[in-house]
C-alpha positions in Angstrom: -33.8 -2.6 -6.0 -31.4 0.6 -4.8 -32.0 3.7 -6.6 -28.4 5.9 -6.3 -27.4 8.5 -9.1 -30.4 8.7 -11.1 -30.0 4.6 -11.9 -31.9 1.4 -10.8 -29.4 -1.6 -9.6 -31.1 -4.5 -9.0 -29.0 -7.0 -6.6 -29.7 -10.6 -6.0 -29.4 -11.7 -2.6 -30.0 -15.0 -0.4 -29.7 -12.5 2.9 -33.8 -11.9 2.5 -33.8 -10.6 6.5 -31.8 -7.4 5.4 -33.5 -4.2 3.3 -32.2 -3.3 0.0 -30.2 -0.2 1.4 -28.4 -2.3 3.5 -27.6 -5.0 0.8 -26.8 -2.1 -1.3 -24.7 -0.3 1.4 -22.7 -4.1 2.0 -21.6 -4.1 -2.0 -20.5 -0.9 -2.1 -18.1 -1.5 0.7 -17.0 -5.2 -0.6 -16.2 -3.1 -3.9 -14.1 -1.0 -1.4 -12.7 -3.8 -0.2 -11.3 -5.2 -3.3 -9.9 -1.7 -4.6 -7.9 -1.8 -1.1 -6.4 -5.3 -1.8 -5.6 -4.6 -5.3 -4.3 -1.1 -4.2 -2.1 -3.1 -1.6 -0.8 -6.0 -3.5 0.8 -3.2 -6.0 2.5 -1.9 -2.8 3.7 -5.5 -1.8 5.4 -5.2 -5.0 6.0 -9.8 -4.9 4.2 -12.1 -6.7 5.1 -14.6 -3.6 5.2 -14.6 0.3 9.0 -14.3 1.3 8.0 -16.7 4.1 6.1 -19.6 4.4 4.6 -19.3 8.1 1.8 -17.1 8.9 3.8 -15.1 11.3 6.3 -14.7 8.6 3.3 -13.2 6.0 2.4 -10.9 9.1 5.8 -9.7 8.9 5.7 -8.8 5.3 2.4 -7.2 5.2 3.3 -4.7 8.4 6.4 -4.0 6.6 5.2 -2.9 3.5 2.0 -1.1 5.5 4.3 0.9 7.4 6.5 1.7 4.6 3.3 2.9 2.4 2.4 5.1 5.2 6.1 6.6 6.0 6.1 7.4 2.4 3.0 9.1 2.9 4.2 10.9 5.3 7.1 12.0 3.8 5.6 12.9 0.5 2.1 14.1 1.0 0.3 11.5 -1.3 -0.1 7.9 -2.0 3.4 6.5 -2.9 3.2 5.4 -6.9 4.4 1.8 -7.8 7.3 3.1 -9.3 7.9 5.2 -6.1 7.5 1.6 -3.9 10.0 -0.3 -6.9 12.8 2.7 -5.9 12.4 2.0 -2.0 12.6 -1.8 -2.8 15.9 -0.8 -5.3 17.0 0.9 -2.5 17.2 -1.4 0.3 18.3 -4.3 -1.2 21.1 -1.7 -2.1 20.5 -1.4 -6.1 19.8 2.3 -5.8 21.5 5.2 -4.1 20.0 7.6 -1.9 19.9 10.5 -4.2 18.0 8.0 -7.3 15.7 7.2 -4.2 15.0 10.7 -3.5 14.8 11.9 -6.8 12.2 9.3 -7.7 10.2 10.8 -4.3 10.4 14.0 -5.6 12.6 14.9 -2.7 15.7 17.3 -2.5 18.7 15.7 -0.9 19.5 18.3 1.8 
């Protein structure tokens, strides 16, 4: 039993050598966890791999990690989907600069 926020959660666990607070503690990350990957297949913005060999999938997931965190960078926040879908537009050259920037919330200077 864990008792957070006025509640009792009861957990089931085979991992009898750990206390409660611990198995408690390891879901609430693993809940973490999952909110990252579903955060970061919205910025991956693909329903498949672009390449087929695991160096290639590397190369797609630093890409789109580094261009989640420029974005960040340049506006402040966690880029939206729609925000990642105009950067995508964008390089693959079916946007302009001033449609990307505009979608940013950025004045062209």
């Amino acid at each position: 039993e864990i008792h957070a926020a006025g509640k009792i959660f009861v957990l089931i666990t085979s991992r009898e050598d750990l206390p409660a607070e611990i198995v408690g503690l390891i879901y609430r990350y693993r809940w973490q966890i999952e909110l990252f990957f579903k955060w970061f297949k919205m910025i991956l913005g693909c329903r498949h791999w672009l390449a087929e060999s695991s160096r290639g999938v590397a190369i797609q997931l630093y890409g789109a990690l580094i261009a989640t965190l420029l974005l960040m960078l340049l506006t402040k926040e966690r880029p939206t989907k729609r925000q990642m879908e105009a950067s995508h537009l964008y390089f693959v050259g079916f946007a302009t600069e001033d449609e990307l920037l505009r979608e940013l919330g950025l004045q062209k200077s």
